[in-house]
C-alpha positions in Angstrom: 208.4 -69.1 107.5 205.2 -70.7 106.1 203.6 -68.5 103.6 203.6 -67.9 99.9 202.1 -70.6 98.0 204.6 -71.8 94.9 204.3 -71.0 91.6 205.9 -74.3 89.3 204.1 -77.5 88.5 206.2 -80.5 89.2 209.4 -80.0 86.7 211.6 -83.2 86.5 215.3 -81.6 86.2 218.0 -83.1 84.0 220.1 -84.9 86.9 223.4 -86.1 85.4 227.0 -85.7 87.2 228.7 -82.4 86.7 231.3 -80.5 88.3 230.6 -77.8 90.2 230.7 -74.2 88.3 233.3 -72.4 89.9 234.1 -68.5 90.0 236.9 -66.6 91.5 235.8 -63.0 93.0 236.8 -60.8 95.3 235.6 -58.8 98.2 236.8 -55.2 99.9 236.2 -55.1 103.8 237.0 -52.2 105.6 240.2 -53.9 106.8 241.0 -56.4 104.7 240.6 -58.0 100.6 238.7 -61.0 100.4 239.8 -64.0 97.8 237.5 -66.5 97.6 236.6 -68.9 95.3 232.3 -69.8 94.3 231.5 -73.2 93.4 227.4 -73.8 92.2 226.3 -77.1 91.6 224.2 -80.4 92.8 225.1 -82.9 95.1 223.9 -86.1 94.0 222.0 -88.7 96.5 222.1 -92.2 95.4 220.2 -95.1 96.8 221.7 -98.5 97.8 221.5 -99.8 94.2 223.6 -96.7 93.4 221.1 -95.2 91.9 220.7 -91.1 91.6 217.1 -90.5 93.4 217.9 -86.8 93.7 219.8 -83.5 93.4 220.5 -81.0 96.4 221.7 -77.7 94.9 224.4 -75.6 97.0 226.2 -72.9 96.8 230.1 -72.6 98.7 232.7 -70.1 98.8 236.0 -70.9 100.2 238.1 -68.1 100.8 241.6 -68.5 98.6 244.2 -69.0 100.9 247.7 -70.9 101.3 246.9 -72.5 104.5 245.4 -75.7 104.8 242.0 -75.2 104.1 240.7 -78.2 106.6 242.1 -76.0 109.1 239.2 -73.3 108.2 235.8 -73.7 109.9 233.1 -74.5 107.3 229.5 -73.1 108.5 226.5 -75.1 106.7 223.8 -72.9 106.5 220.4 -73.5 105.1 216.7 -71.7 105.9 213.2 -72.8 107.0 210.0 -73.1 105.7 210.1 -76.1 105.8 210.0 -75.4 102.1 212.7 -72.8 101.9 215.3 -72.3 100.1 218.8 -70.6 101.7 218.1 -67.5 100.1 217.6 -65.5 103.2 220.6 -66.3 104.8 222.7 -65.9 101.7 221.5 -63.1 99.9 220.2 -61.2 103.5 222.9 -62.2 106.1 226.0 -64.2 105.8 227.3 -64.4 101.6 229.9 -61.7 100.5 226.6 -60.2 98.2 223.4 -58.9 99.8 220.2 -57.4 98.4 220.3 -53.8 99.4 217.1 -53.7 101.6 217.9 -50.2 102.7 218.8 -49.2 106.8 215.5 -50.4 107.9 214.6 -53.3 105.4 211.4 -52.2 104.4 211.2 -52.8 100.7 212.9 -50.4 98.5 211.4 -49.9 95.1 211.9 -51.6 92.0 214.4 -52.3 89.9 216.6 -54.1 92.7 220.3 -53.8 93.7 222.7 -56.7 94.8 225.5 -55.1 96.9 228.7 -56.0 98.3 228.0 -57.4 101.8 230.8 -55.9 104.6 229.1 -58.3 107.1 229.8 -61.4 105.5 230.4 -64.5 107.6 233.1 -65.5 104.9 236.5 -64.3 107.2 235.1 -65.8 109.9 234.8 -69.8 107.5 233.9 -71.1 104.3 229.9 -71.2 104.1 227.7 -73.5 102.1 224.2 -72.6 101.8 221.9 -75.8 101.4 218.5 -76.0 99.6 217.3 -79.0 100.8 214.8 -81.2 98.0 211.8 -79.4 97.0 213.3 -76.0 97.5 215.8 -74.0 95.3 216.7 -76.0 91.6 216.5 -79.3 94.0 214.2 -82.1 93.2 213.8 -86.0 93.3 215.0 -87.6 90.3 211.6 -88.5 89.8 208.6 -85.6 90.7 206.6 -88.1 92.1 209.1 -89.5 94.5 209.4 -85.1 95.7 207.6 -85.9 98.7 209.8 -88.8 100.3 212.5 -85.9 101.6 209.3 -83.6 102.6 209.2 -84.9 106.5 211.4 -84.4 109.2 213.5 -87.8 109.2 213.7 -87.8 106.0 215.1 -84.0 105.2 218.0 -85.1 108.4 218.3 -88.2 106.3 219.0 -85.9 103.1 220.8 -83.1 104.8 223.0 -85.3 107.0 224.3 -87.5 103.8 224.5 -84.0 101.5 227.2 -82.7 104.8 228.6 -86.6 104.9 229.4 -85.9 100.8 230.4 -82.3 100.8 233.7 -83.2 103.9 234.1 -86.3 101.6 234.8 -84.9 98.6 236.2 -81.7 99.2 238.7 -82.9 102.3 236.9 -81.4 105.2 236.7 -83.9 107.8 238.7 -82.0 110.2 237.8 -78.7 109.7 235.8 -77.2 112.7 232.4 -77.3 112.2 229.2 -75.5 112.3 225.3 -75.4 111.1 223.6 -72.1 111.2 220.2 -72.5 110.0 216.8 -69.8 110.3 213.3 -71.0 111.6 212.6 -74.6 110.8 216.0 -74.4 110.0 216.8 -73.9 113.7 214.4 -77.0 113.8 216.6 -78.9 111.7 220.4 -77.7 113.1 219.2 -79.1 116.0 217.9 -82.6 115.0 221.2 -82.9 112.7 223.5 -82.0 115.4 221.7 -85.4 117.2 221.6 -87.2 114.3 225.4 -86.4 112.9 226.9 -87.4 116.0 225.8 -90.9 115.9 227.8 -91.0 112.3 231.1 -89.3 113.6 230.1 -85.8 112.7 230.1 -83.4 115.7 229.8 -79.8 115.3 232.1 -77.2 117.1 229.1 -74.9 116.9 225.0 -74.7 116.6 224.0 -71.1 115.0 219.9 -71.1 115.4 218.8 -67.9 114.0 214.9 -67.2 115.0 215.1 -70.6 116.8 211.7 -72.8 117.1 212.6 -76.4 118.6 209.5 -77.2 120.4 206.2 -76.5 118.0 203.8 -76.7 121.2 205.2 -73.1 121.9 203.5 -72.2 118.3 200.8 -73.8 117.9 197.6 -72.3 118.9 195.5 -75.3 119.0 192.2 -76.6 121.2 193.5 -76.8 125.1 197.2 -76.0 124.2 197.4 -72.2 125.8 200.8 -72.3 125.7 201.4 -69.9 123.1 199.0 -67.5 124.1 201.9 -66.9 127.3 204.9 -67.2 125.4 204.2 -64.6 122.5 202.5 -62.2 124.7 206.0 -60.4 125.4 206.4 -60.4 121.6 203.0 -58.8 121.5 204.0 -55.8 123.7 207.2 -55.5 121.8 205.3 -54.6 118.9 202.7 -52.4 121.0 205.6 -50.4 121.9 207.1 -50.1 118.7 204.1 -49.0 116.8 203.1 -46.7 120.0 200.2 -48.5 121.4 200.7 -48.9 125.0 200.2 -46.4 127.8 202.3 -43.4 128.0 204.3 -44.7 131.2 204.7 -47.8 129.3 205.8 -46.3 126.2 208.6 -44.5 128.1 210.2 -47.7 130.0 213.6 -49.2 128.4 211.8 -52.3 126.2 214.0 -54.9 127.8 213.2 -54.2 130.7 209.1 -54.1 130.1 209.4 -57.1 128.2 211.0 -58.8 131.6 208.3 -57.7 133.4 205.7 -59.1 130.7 207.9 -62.4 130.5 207.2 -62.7 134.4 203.4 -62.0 134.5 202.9 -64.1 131.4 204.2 -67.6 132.6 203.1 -66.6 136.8 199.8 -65.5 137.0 199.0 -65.5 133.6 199.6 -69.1 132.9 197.6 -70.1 135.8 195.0 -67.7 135.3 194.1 -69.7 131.6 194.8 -73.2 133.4 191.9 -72.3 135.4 189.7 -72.3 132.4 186.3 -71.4 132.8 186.9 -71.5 136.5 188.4 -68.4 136.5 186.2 -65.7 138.2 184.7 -62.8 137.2 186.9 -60.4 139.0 189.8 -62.2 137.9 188.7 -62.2 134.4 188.4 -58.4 134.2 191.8 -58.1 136.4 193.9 -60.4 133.5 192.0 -58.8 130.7 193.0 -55.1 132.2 196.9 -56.2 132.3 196.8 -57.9 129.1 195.2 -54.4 127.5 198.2 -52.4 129.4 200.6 -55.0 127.6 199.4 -55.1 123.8 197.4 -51.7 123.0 194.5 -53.6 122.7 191.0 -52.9 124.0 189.4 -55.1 127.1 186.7 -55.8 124.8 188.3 -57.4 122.4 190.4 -59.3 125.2 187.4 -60.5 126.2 185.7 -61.4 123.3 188.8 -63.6 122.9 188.4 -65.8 126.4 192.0 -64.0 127.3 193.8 -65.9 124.3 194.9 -63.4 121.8 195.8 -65.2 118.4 198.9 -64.0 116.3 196.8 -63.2 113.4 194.0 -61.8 115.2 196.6 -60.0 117.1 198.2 -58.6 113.6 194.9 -57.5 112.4 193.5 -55.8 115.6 196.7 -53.8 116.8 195.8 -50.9 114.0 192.6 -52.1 112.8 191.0 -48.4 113.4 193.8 -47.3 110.4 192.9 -50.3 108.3 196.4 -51.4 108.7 197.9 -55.0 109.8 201.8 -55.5 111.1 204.0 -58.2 110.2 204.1 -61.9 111.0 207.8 -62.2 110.1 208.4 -58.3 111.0 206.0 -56.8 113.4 207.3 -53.3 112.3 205.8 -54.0 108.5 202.7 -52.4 108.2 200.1 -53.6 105.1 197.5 -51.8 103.8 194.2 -53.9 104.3 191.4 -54.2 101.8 189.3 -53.7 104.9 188.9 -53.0 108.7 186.6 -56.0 109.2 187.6 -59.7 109.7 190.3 -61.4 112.0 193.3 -62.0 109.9 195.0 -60.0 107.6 194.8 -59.6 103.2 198.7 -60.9 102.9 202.0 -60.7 105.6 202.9 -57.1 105.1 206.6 -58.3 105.9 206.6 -61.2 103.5 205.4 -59.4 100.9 207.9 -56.3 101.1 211.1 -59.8 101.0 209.9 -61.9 98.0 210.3 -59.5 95.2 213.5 -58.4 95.7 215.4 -61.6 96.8 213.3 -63.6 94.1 214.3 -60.8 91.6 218.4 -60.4 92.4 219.2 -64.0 93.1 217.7 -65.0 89.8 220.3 -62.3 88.5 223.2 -62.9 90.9 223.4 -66.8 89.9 223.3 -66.7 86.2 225.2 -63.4 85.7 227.9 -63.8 88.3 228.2 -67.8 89.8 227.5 -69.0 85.7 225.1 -71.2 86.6 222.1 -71.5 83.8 218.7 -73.6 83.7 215.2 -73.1 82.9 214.3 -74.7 86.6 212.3 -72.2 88.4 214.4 -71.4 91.9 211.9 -72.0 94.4 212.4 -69.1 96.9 209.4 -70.9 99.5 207.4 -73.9 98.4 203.9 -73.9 99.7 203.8 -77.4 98.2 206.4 -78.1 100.5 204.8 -76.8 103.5 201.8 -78.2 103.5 202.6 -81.7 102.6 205.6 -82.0 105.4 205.3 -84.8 107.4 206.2 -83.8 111.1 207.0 -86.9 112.9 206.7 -86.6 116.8 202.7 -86.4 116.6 200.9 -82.6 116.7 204.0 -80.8 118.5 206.9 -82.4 117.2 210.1 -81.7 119.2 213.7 -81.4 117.9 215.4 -80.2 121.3 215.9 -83.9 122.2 218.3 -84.1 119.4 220.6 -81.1 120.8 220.4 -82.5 124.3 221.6 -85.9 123.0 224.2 -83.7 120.9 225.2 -81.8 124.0 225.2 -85.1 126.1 228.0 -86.9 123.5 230.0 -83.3 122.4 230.2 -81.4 125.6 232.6 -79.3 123.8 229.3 -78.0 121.6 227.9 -74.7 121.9 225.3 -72.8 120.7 224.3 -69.7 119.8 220.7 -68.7 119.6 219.4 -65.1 117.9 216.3 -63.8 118.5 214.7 -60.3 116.9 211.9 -58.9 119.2 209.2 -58.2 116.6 209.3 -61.6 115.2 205.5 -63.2 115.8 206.7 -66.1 113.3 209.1 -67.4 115.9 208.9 -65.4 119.3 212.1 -65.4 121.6 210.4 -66.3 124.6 209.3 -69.4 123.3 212.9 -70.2 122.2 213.7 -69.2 125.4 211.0 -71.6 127.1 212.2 -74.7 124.7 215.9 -74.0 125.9 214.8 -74.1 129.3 212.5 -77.1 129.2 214.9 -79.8 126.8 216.5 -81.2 130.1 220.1 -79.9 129.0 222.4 -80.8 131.9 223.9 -77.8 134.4 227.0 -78.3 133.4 226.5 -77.4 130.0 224.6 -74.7 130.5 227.1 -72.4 129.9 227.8 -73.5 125.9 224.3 -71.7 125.3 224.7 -68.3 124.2 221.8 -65.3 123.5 221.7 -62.9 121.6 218.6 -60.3 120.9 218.1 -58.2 118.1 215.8 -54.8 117.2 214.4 -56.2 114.6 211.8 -59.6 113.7 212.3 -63.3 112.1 214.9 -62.0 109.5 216.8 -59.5 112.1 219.6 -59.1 109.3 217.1 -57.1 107.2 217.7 -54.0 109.5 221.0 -53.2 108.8 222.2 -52.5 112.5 221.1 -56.0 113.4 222.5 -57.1 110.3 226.0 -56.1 112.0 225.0 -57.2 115.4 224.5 -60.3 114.3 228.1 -60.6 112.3 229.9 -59.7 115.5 228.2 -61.9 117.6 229.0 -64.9 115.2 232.6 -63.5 115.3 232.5 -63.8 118.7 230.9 -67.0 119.0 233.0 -69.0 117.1 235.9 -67.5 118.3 234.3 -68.3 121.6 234.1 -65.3 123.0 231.1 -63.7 125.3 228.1 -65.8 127.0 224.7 -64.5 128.2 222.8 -67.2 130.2 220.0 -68.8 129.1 216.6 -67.1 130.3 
């Protein structure tokens, strides 16, 4: 996630060594009573003079129990962005409280509700959520020195000696371990699983949630037409839902249109584009017919766009004639725009319908019921953070070189990878593609395992994917079912 510019100057927190706040709660399930135990507080990073040079805040609970708790598996789990905190995940998806986004996860009026979460990832290990420096109440010792952890070897640097820390300290070492981490997130599970293993970490288990490992898939730059194949089955996905496409189409089972889309898209699509202006006449029109049968929108428009359909173009055009726009993160949001005119939309319909309510209940939640009080402003997604991330690895830096290596020197690994269909932020067939294209020996192909959701970016917003995704973690880690990559 990239949007939503930040709203603090640079605040210099007081960074002194403190215990952890901890809070004992409890949890109904429908089967079972949930003890567990909260602990709030920042992990300190020192440099080799010993010296602090910043805070990482977290949040764990460890579920009260008289068995050994290194025996548990411990799940680290932090977000995107890159400037995101782990709210998502922890208030949205995996921690025993939720905010109550209703069935669908559209947003639900004001005041908000925190509720009891009966999908929680907590009887299945003890969870840590991560906000990584820059995001959350965690900052550089020094505001100046912020933008040292803002790059991609530096945040594994951070992350990697926060997890080193947190085993350390709390007797972990030999618990089973696994990162689960949302949209850059994915981006950084998979460089730390490559990174840890060179320090005696290895992970039982990779969780990438809206998975983006490869940002050539994304990017829709000069001569890269990559993306313009890889989101198109995205595209129709969201044609379909909002009732765009043809009536025959319309009627089809979407898995198996969006096949059929996946197919054209990297055959004769791909080589139609490579062909540049090459391409002739009556193979112009033919591709810009089949790419109007696949997204709901006109040939003209197609057209107009040299056969390269833009995500935000393609977010403004779908239901321009209503003066609507759909999601980037959720392709089933729908914004109001100021106007029909212009190529991009007013604000991400599906952003905008999130931040409220998480900003609003976490602020809450953490004070009133983890006891944890400062005047730091909790930075939900830092567009200070975004923009001034250094991605090493040139215009399309790669992380899946990292999880091969991982794979390569744990072949006992595995990974699980969740994708919603109406997420343009992080399409699945790119995932997909990245899999497919990181060199990940045969015989390992079986520890990857897919899962698809009806839903976008943050699947768990729609409560039916919200309990998808629970049992296909339980699953998972218990090592249960496997889908092949495709």
């Amino acid at each position: 996630m990239t949007e939503k510019a930040d709203s603090t100057a640079n605040d210099k927190p007081d960074i002194t060594e403190k215990a952890p706040i901890l809070t004992t709660h409890e949890l109904e399930l429908a089967a079972d009573t949930l003890s567990y135990t909260a602990a709030v507080g920042n992990m300190l990073l020192k440099d080799e003079k010993d010296k602090i040079v910043a805070q990482i805040f977290y949040t764990a609970y460890t579920l009260d129990t008289d068995a050994d708790p290194a025996a548990r598996p411990l799940i680290f789990v932090f977000n995107g962005g890159p400037g995101s905190a782990s709210i998502w995940l922890h208030m949205g998806a995996l921690g025993p409280k939720r905010v109550d986004m209703g069935e669908e996860g559209f947003m639900p009026p004001p005041p908000y509700t925190l509720i009891d979460n009966a999908q929680t990832w907590l009887d299945l290990g003890d969870l840590v959520f991560i906000d990584p420096v820059g995001t959350g109440y965690s900052r550089a010792a020094e505001p100046a020195d912020n933008e040292k952890y803002w790059g991609l070897e530096a945040d594994l640097e951070a992350v990697g000696e926060f997890i080193r820390l947190y085993l350390s300290r709390n007797q972990r070492w030999t618990s089973p371990l696994y990162l689960a981490g949302e949209s850059y997130g994915t981006t950084r599970a998979a460089g730390l699983a490559g990174h840890l293993i060179d320090r005696g970490i290895a992970f039982n288990g990779v969780v990438l949630i809206s998975t983006v490992l490869n940002f050539q898939t994304l990017r829709f730059t000069k001569a890269n037409d990559l993306p313009y194949t890889l989101y198109l089955p995205s595209f129709c996905a969201t044609a379909h839902y909002h009732g765009q496409l043809a009536e025959e189409l319309q009627a089809r089972e979407l898995r198996e249109l969006l096949h059929e889309v996946a197919d054209w898209a990297e055959g004769e699509y791909t080589v139609a584009l490579a062909q540049g202006d090459r391409l002739s006449e009556s193979e112009t029109l033919a591709v810009a017919e089949r790419l109007s049968r696949y997204t709901g929108l006109s040939q003209r428009f197609i057209l107009g766009a040299d056969l390269r359909i833009n995500i935000m173009s393609f977010c403004k055009e779908l239901l321009r004639d209503d003066k609507r726009a759909v999601g980037r993160l959720d392709s089933r949001f729908i914004g109001i725009m100021a106007s029909a005119e212009g190529t991009a939309f007013d604000f991400d319909p599906s952003m905008n319908a999130i931040v409220p309510p998480y900003t609003a209940v976490y602020n809450q939640y953490v004070r009133g019921q983890l006891g944890y009080e400062t005047d730091l402003n909790y930075e939900i997604l830092s567009f200070k953070v975004n923009e001034n991330w250094k991605y090493q690895g040139g215009q399309f830096p790669d992380t899946s070189e990292g999880l091969r290596a991982a794979f390569a020197k744990n072949p006992f690994m595995r990974v699980l990878v969740a994708q919603g269909y109406y997420d343009l932020a992080t399409p699945f067939q790119a995932a997909y593609y990245s899999l497919a294209h990181m060199g990940l020996d045969p015989a390992l192909r079986d520890n990857v395992t897919i899962a698809e959701y009806d839903a976008g970016h943050m699947m768990y917003l729609h409560e039916p994917s919200l309990a998808k995704l629970k049992a296909d973690a339980a699953a998972f880690i218990a090592g249960g079912w496997e889908k092949q990559i495709q």
